[in-house]
PyMOL commands that place a pseudoatom at each C-alpha (Angstrom):
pseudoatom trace, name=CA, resn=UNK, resi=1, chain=A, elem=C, hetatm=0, pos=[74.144, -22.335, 57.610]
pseudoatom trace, name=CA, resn=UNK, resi=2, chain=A, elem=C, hetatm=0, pos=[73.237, -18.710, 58.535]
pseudoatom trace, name=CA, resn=UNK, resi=3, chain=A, elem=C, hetatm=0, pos=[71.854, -16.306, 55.939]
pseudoatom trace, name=CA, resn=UNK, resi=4, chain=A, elem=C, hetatm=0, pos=[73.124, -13.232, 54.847]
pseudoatom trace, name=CA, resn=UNK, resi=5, chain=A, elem=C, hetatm=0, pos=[71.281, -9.985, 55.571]
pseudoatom trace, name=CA, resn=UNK, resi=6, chain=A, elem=C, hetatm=0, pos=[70.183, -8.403, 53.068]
pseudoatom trace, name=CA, resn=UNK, resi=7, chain=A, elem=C, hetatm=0, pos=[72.036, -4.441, 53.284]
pseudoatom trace, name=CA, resn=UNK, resi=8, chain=A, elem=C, hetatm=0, pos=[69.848, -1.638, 54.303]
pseudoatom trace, name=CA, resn=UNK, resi=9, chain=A, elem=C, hetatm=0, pos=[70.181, 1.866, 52.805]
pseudoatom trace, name=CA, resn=UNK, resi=10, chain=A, elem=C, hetatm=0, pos=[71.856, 3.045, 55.769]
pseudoatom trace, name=CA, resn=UNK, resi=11, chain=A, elem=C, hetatm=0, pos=[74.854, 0.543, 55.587]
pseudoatom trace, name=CA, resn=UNK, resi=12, chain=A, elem=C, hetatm=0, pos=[77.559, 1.932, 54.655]
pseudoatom trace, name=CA, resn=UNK, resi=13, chain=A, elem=C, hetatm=0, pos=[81.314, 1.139, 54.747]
pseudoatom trace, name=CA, resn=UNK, resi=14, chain=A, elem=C, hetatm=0, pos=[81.927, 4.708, 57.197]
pseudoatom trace, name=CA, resn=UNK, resi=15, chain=A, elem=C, hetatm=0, pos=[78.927, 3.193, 59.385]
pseudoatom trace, name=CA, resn=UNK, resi=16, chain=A, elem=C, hetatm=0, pos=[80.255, -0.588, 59.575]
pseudoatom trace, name=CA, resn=UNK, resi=17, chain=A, elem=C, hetatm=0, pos=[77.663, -3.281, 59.697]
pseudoatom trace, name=CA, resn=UNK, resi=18, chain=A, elem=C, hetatm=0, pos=[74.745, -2.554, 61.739]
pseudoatom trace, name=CA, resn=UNK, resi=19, chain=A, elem=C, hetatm=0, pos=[73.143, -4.814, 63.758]
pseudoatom trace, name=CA, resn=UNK, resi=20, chain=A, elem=C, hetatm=0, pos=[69.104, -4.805, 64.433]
pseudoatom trace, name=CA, resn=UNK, resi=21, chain=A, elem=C, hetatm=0, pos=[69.795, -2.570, 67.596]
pseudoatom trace, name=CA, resn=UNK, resi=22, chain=A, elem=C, hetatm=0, pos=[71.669, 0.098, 65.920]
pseudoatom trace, name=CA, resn=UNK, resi=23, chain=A, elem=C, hetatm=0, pos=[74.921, -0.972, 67.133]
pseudoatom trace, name=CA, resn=UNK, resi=24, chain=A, elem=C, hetatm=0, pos=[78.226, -1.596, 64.522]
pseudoatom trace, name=CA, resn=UNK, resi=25, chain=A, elem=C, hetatm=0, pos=[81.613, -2.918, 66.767]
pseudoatom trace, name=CA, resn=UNK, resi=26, chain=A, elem=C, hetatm=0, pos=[82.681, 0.877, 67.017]
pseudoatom trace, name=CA, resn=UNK, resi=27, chain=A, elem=C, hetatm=0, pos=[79.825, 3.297, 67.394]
pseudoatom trace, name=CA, resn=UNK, resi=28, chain=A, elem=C, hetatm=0, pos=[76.691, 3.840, 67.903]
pseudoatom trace, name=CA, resn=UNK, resi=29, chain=A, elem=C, hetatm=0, pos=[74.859, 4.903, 64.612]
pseudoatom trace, name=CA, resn=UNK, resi=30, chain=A, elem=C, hetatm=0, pos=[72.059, 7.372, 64.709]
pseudoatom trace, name=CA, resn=UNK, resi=31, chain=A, elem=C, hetatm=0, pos=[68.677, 5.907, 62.229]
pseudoatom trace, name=CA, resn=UNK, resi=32, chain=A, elem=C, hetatm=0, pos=[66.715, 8.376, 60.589]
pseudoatom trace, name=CA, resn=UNK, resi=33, chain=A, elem=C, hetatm=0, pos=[63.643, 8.242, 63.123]
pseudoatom trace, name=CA, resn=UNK, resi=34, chain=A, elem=C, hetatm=0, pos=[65.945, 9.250, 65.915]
pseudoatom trace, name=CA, resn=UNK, resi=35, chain=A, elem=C, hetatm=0, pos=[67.742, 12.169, 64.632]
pseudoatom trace, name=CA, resn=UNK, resi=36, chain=A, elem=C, hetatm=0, pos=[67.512, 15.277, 66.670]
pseudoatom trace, name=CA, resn=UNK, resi=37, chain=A, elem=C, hetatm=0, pos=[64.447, 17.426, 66.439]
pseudoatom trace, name=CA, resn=UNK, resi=38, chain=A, elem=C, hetatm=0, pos=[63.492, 21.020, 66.665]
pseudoatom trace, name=CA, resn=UNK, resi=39, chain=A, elem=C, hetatm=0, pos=[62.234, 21.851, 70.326]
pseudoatom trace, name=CA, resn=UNK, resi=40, chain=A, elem=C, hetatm=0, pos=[58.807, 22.407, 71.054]
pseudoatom trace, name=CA, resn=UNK, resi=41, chain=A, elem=C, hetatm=0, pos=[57.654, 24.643, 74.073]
pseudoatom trace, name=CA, resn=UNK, resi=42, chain=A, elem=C, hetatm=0, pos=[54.785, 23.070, 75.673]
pseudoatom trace, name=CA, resn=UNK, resi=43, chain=A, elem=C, hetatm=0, pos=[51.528, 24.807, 76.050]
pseudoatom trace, name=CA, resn=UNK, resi=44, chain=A, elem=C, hetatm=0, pos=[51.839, 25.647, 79.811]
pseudoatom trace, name=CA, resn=UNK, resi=45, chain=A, elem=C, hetatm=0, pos=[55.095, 26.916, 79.365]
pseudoatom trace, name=CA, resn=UNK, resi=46, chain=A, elem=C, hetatm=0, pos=[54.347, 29.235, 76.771]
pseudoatom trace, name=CA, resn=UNK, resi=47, chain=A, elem=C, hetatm=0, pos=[51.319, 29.922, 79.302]
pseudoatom trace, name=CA, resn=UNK, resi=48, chain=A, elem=C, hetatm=0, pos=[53.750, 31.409, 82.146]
pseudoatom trace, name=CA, resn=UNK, resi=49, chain=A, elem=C, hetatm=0, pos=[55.694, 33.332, 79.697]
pseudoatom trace, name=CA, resn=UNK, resi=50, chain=A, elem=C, hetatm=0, pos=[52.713, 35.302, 78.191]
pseudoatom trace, name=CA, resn=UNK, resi=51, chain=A, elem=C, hetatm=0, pos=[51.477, 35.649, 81.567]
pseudoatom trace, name=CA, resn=UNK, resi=52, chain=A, elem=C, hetatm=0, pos=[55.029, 36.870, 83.065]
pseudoatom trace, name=CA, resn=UNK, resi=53, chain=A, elem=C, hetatm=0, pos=[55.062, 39.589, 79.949]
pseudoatom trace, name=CA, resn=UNK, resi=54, chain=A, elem=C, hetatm=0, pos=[51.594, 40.826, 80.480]
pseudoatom trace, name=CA, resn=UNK, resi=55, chain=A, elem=C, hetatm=0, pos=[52.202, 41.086, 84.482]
pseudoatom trace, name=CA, resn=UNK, resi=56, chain=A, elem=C, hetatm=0, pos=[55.950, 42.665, 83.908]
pseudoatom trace, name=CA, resn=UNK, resi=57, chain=A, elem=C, hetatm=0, pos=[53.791, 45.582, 81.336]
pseudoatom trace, name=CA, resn=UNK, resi=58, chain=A, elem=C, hetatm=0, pos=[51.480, 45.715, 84.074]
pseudoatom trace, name=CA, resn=UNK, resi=59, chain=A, elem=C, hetatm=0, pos=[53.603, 46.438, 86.836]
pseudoatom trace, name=CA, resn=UNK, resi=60, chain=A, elem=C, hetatm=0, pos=[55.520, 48.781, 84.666]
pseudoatom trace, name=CA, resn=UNK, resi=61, chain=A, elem=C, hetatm=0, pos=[52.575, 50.651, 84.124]
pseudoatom trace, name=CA, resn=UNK, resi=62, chain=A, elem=C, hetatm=0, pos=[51.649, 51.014, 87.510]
pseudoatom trace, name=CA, resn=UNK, resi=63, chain=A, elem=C, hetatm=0, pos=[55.170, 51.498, 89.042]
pseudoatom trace, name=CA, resn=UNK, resi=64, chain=A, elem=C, hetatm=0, pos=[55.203, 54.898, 86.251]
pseudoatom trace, name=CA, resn=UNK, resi=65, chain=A, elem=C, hetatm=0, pos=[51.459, 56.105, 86.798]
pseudoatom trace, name=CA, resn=UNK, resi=66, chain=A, elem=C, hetatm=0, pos=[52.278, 56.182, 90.521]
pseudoatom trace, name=CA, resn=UNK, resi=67, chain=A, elem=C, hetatm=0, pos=[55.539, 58.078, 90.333]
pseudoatom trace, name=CA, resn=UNK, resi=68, chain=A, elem=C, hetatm=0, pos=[53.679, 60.557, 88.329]
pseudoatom trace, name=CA, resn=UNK, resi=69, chain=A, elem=C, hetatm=0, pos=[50.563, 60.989, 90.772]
pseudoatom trace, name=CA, resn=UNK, resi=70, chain=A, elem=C, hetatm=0, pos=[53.452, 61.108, 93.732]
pseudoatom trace, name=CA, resn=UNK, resi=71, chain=A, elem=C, hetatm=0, pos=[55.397, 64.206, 91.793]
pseudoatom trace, name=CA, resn=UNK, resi=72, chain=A, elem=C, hetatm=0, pos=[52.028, 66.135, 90.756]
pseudoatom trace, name=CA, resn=UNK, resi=73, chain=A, elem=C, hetatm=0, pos=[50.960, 65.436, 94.183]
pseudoatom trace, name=CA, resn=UNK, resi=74, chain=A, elem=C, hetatm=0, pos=[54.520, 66.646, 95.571]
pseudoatom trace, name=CA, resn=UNK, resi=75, chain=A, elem=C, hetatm=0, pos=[54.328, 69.532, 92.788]
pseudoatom trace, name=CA, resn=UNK, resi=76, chain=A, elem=C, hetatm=0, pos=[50.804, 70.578, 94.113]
pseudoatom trace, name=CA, resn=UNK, resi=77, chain=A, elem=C, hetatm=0, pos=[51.888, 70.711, 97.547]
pseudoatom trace, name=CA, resn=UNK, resi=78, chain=A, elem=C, hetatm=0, pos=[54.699, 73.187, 97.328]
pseudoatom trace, name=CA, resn=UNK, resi=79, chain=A, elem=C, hetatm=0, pos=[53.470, 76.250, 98.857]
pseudoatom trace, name=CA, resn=UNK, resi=80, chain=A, elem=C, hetatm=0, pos=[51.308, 74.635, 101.468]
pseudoatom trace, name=CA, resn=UNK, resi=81, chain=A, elem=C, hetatm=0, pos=[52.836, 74.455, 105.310]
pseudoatom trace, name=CA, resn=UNK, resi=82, chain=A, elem=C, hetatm=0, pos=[55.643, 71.504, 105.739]
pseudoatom trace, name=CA, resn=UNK, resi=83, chain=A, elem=C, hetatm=0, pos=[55.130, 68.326, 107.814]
pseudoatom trace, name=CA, resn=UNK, resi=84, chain=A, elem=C, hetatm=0, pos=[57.984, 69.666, 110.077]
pseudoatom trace, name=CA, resn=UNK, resi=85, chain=A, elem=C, hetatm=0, pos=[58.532, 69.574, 113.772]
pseudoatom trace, name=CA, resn=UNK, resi=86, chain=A, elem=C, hetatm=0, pos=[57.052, 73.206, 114.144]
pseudoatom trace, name=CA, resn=UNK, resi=87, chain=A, elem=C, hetatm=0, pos=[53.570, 73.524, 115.347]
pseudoatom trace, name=CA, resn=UNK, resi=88, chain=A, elem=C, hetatm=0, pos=[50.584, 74.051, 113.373]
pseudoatom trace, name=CA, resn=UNK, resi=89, chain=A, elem=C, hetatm=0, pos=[48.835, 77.551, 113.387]
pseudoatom trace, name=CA, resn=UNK, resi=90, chain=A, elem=C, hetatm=0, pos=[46.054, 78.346, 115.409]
pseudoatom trace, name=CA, resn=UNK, resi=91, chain=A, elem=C, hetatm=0, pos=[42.127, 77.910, 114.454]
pseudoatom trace, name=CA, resn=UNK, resi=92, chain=A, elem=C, hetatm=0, pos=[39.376, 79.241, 116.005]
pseudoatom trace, name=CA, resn=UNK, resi=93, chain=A, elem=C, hetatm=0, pos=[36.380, 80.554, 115.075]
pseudoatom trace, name=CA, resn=UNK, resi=94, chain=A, elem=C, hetatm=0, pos=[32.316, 80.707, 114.606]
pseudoatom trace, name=CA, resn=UNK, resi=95, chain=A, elem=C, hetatm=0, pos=[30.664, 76.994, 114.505]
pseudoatom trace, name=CA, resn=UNK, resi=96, chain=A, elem=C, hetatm=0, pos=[28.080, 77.335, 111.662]
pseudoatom trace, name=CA, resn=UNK, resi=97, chain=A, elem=C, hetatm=0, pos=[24.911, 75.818, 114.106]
pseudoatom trace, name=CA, resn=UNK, resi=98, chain=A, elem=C, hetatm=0, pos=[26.127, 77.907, 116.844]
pseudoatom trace, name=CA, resn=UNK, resi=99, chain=A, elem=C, hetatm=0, pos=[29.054, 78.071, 119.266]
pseudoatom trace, name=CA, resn=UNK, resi=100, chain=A, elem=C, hetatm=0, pos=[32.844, 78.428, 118.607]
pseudoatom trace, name=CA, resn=UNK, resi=101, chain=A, elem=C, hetatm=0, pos=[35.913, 76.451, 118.241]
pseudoatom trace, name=CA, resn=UNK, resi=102, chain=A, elem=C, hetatm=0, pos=[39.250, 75.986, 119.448]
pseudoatom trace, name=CA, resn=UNK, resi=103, chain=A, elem=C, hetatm=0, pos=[41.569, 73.656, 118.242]
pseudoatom trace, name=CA, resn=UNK, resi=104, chain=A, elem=C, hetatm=0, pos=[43.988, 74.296, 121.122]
pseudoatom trace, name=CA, resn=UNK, resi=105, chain=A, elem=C, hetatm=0, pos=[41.101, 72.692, 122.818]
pseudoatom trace, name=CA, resn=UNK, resi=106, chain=A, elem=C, hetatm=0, pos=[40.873, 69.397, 121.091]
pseudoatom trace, name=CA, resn=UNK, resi=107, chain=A, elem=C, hetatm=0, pos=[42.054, 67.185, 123.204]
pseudoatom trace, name=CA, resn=UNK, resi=108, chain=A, elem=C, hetatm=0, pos=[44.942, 64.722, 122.937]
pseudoatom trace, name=CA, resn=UNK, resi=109, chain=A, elem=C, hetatm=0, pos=[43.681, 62.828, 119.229]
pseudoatom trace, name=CA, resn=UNK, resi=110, chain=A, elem=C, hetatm=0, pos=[44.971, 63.721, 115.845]
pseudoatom trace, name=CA, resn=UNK, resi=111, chain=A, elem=C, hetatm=0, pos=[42.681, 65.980, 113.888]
pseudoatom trace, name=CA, resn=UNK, resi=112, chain=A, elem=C, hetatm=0, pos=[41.618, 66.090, 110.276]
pseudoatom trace, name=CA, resn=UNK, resi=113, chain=A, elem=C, hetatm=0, pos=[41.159, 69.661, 108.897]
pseudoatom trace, name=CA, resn=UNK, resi=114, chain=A, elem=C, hetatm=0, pos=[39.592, 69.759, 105.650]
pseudoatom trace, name=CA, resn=UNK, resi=115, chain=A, elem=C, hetatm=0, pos=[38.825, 73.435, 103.916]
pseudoatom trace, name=CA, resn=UNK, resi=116, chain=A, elem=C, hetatm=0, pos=[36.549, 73.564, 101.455]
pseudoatom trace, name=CA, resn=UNK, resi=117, chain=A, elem=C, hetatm=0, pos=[34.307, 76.137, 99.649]
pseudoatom trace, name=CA, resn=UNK, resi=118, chain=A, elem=C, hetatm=0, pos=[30.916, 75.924, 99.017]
pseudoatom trace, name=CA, resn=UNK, resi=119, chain=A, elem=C, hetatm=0, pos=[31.020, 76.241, 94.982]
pseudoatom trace, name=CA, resn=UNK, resi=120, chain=A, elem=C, hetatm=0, pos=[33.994, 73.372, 94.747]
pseudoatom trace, name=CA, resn=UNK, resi=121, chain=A, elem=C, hetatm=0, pos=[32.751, 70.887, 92.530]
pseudoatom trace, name=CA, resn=UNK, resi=122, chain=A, elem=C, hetatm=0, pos=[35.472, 68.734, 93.934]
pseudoatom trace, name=CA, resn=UNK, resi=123, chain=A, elem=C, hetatm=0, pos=[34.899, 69.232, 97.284]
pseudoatom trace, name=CA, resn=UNK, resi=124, chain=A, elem=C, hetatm=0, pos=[31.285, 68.386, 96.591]
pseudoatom trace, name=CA, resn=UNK, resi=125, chain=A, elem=C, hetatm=0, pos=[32.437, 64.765, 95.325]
pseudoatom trace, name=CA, resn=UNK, resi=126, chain=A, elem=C, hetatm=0, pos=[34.704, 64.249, 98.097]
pseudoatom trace, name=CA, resn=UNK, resi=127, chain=A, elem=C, hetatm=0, pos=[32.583, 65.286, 101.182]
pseudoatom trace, name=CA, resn=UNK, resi=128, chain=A, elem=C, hetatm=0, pos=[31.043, 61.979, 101.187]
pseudoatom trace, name=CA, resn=UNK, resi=129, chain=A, elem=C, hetatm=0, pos=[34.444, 60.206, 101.880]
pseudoatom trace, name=CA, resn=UNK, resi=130, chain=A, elem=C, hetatm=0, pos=[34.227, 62.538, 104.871]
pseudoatom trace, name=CA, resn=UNK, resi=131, chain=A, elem=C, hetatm=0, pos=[31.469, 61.227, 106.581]
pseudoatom trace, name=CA, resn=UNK, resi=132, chain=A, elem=C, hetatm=0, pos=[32.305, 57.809, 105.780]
pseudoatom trace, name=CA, resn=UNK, resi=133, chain=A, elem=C, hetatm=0, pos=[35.874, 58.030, 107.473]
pseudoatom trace, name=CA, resn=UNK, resi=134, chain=A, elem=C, hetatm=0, pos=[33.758, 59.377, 110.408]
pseudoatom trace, name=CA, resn=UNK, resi=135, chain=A, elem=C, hetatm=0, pos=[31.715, 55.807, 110.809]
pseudoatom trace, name=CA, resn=UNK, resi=136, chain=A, elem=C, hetatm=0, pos=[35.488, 53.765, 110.364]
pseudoatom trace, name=CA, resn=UNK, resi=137, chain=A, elem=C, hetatm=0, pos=[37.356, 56.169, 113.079]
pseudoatom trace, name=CA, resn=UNK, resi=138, chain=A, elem=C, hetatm=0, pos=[35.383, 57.161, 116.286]
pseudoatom trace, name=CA, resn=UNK, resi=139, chain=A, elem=C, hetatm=0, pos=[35.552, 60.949, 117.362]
pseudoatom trace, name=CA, resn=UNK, resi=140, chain=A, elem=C, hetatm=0, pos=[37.496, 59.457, 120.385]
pseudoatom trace, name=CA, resn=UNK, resi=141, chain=A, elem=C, hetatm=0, pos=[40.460, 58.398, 118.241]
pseudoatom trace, name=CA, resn=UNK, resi=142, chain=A, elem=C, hetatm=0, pos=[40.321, 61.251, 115.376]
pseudoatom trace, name=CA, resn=UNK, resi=143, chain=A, elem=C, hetatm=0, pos=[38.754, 64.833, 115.370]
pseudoatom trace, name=CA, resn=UNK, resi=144, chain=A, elem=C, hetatm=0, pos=[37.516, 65.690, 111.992]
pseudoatom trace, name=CA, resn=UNK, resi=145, chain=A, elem=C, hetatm=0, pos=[37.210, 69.242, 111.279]
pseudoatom trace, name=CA, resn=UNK, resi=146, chain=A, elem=C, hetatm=0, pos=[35.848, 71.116, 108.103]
pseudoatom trace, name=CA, resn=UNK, resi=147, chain=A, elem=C, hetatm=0, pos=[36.305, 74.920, 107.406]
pseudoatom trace, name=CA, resn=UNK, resi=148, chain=A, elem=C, hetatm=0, pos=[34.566, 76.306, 105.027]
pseudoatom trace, name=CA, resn=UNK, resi=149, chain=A, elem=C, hetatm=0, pos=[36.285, 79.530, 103.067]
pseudoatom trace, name=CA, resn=UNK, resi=150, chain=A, elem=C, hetatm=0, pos=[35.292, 82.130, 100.169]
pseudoatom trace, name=CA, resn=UNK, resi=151, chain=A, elem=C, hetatm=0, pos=[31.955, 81.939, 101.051]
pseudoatom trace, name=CA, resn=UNK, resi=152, chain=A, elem=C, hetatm=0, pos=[28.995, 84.749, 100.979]
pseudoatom trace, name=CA, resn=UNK, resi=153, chain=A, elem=C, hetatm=0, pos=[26.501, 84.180, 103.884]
pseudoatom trace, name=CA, resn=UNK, resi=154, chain=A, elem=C, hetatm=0, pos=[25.804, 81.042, 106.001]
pseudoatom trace, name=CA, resn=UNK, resi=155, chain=A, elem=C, hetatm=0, pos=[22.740, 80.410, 103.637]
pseudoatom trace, name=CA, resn=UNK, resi=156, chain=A, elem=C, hetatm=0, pos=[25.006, 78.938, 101.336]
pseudoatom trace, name=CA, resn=UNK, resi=157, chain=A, elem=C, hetatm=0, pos=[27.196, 76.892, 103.766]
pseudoatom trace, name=CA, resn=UNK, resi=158, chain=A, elem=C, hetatm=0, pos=[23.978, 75.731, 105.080]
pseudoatom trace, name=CA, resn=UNK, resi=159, chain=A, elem=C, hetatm=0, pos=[22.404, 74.419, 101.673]
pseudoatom trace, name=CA, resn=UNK, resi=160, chain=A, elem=C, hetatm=0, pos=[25.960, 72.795, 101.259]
pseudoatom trace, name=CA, resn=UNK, resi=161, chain=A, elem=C, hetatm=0, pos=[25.845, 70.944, 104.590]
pseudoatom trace, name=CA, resn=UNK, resi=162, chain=A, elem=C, hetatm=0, pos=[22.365, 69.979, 104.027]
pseudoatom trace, name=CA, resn=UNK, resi=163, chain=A, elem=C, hetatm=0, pos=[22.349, 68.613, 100.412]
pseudoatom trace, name=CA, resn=UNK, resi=164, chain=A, elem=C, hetatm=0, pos=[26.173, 66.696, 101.118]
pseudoatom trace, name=CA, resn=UNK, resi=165, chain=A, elem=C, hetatm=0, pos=[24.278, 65.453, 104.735]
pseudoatom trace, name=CA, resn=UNK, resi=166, chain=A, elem=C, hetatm=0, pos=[27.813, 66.674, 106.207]
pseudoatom trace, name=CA, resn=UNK, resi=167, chain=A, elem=C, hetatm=0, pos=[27.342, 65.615, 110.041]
pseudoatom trace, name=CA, resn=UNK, resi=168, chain=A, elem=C, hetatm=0, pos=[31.049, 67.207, 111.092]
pseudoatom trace, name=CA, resn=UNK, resi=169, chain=A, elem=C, hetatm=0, pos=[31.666, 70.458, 112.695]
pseudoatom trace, name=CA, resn=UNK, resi=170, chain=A, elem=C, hetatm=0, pos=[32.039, 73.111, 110.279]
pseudoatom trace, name=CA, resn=UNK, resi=171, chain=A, elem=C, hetatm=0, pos=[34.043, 76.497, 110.628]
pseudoatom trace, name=CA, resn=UNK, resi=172, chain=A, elem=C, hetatm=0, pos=[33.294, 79.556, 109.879]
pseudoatom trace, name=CA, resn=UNK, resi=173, chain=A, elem=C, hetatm=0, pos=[36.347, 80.761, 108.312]
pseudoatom trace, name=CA, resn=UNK, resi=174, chain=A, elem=C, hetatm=0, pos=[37.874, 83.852, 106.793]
pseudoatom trace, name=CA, resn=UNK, resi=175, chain=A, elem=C, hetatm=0, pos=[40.817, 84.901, 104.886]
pseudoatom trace, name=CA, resn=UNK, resi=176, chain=A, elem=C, hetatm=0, pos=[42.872, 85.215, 107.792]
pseudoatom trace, name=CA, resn=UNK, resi=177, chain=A, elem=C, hetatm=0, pos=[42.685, 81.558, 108.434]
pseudoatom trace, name=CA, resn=UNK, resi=178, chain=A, elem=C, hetatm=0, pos=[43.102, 80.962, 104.702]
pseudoatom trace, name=CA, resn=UNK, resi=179, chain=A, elem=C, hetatm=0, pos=[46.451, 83.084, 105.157]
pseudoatom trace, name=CA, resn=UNK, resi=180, chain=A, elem=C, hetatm=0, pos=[47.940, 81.557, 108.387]
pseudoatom trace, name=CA, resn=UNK, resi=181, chain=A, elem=C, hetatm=0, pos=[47.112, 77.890, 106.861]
pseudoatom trace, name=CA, resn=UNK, resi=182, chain=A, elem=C, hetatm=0, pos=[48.195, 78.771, 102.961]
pseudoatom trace, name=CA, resn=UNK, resi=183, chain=A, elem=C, hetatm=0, pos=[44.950, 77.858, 101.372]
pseudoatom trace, name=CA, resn=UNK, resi=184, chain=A, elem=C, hetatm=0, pos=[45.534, 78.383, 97.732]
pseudoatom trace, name=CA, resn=UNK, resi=185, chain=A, elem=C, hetatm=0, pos=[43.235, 75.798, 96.400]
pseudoatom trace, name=CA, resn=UNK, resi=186, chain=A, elem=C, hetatm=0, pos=[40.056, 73.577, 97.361]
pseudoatom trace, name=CA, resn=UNK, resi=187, chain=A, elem=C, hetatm=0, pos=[39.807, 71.095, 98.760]
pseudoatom trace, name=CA, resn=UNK, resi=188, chain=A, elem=C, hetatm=0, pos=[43.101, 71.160, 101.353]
pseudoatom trace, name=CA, resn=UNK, resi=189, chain=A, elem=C, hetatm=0, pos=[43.831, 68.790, 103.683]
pseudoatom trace, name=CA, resn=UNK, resi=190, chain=A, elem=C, hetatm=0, pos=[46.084, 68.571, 106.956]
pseudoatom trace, name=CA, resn=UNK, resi=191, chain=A, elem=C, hetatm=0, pos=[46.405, 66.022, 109.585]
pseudoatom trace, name=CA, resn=UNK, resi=192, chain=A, elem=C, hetatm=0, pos=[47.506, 67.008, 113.108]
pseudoatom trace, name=CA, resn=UNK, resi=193, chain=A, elem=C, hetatm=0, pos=[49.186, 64.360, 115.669]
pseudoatom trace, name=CA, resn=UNK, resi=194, chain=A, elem=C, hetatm=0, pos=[47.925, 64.745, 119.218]
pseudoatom trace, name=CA, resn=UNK, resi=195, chain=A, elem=C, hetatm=0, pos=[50.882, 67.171, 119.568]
pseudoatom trace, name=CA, resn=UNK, resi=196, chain=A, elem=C, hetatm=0, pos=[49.606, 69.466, 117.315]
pseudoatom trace, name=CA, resn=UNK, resi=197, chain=A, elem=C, hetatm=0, pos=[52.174, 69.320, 114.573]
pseudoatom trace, name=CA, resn=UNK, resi=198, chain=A, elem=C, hetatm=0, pos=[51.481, 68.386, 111.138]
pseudoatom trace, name=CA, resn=UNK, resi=199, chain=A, elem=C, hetatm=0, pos=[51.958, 64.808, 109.844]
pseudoatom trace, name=CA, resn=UNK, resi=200, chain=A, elem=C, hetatm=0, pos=[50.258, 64.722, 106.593]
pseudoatom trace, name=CA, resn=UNK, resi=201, chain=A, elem=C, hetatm=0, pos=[49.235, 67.372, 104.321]
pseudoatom trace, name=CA, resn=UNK, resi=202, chain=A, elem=C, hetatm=0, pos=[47.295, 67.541, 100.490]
pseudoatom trace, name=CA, resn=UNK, resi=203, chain=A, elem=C, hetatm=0, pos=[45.045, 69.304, 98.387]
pseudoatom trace, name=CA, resn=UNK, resi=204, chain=A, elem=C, hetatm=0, pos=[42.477, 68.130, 95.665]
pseudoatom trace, name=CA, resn=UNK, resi=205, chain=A, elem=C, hetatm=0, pos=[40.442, 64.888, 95.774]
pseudoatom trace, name=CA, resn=UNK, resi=206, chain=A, elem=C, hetatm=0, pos=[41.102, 62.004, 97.712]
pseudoatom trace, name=CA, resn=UNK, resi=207, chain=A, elem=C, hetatm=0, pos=[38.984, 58.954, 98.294]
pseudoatom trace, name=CA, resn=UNK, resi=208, chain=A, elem=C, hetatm=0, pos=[37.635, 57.592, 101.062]
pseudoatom trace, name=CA, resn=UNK, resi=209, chain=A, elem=C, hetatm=0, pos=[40.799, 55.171, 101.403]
pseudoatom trace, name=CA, resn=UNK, resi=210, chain=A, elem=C, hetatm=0, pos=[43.201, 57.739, 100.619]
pseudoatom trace, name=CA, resn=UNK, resi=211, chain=A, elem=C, hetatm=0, pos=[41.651, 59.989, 103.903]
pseudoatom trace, name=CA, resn=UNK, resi=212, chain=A, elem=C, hetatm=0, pos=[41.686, 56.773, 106.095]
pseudoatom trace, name=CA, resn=UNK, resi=213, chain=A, elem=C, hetatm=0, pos=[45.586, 56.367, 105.121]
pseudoatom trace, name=CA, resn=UNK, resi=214, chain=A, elem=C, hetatm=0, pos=[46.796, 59.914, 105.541]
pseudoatom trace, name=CA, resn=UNK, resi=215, chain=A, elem=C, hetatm=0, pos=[44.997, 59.139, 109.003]
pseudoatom trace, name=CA, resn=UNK, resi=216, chain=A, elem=C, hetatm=0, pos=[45.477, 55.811, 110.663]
pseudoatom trace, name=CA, resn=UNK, resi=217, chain=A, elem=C, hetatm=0, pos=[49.358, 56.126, 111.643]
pseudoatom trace, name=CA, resn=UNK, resi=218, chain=A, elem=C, hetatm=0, pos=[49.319, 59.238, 112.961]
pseudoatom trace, name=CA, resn=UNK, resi=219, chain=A, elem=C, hetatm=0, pos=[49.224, 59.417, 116.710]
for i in range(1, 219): cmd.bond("trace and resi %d" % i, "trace and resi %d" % (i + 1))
show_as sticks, trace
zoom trace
């Protein structure tokens, strides 16, 4: 003769009689160890979402410190002459170790023109980048020019050239060619295409990777 089961706490008559597998002749009935528990992100996930936050603030960052730099840089370059189809001035004058120069007679390369003066402090920290853009681009494939303006006697080009080791061709200018090429500040850059016009144009410092890009597309 079969025993009656004893009746759990859960029995009930809304629940029916429950079986051992949780089953009454109608539904299904939910026991107290199985009833629905908070979610729990896993370690990793919460992981990727930190990282994903701290890369979205970083971006954000970036993506506004380079608008600004673009709009001083834009600002800055104002009243200097446009990159447009109309040729670049001419430049000639005295070499400082003897001879003169022509830039109508440069050949068919792009040229680099960079003015400078010799008290700039920040012309002083960016010479370097010069010469080191000369060992990345032979003189074959880019002419890099320096002209040197507001300056007393050759005495004091020549102790700048010296103490900066500047190996590059260096102009003697005057305020003519400061006029004609709107030289307002130090140091000024422009980049020439082989045709003469200008392709790229900025003043103040600029690294060594900064003078390499203004350079390498222009033809």
């Amino acid at each position: 003769m079969r025993k009656k089961l004893p009746s759990r706490p859960h029995d009930s008559p809304q629940n029916g009689c429950i079986d051992d597998w949780g089953w009454t002749g109608w539904f299904n009935v939910r026991r107290d160890d199985e009833r629905e528990r908070p979610l729990i992100a896993k370690p990793h996930k919460q992981r990727i979402r930190q990282f994903l936050k701290q890369s979205t603030s970083l971006f954000l960052n970036a993506l506004f410190f380079v608008a600004v730099f673009l709009a001083l840089s834009t600002f800055q370059a104002r009243n200097m002459l446009s990159t447009s189809d109309i040729a670049a001035p001419a430049l000639d004058g005295p070499l400082l170790r003897g001879g003169s120069y022509d830039i109508a007679a440069a050949g068919d390369r792009p040229v680099l023109i960079y003015f400078f003066a010799p008290w700039c402090k920040i012309c002083a920290a960016s010479s370097d980048n010069l010469t080191r853009l000369r060992r990345l681009r032979g003189d074959d494939s880019l002419e890099i020019l320096t002209v040197v303006l507001d300056w007393k006697d050759r005495d004091e080009v020549r102790d700048y050239v010296n103490r900066h080791e500047l190996d590059l061709p260096v102009v003697l200018g005057n305020s003519q060619i400061a006029q004609d090429w709107r030289v307002y500040a130090f140091p000024t850059y422009y980049v020439l295409g082989s045709d003469r016009r200008i392709r790229r144009r900025d003043l103040g410092y600029s690294t060594q990777f900064g003078l390499w890009w203004r350079t390498w597309f222009v033809e």
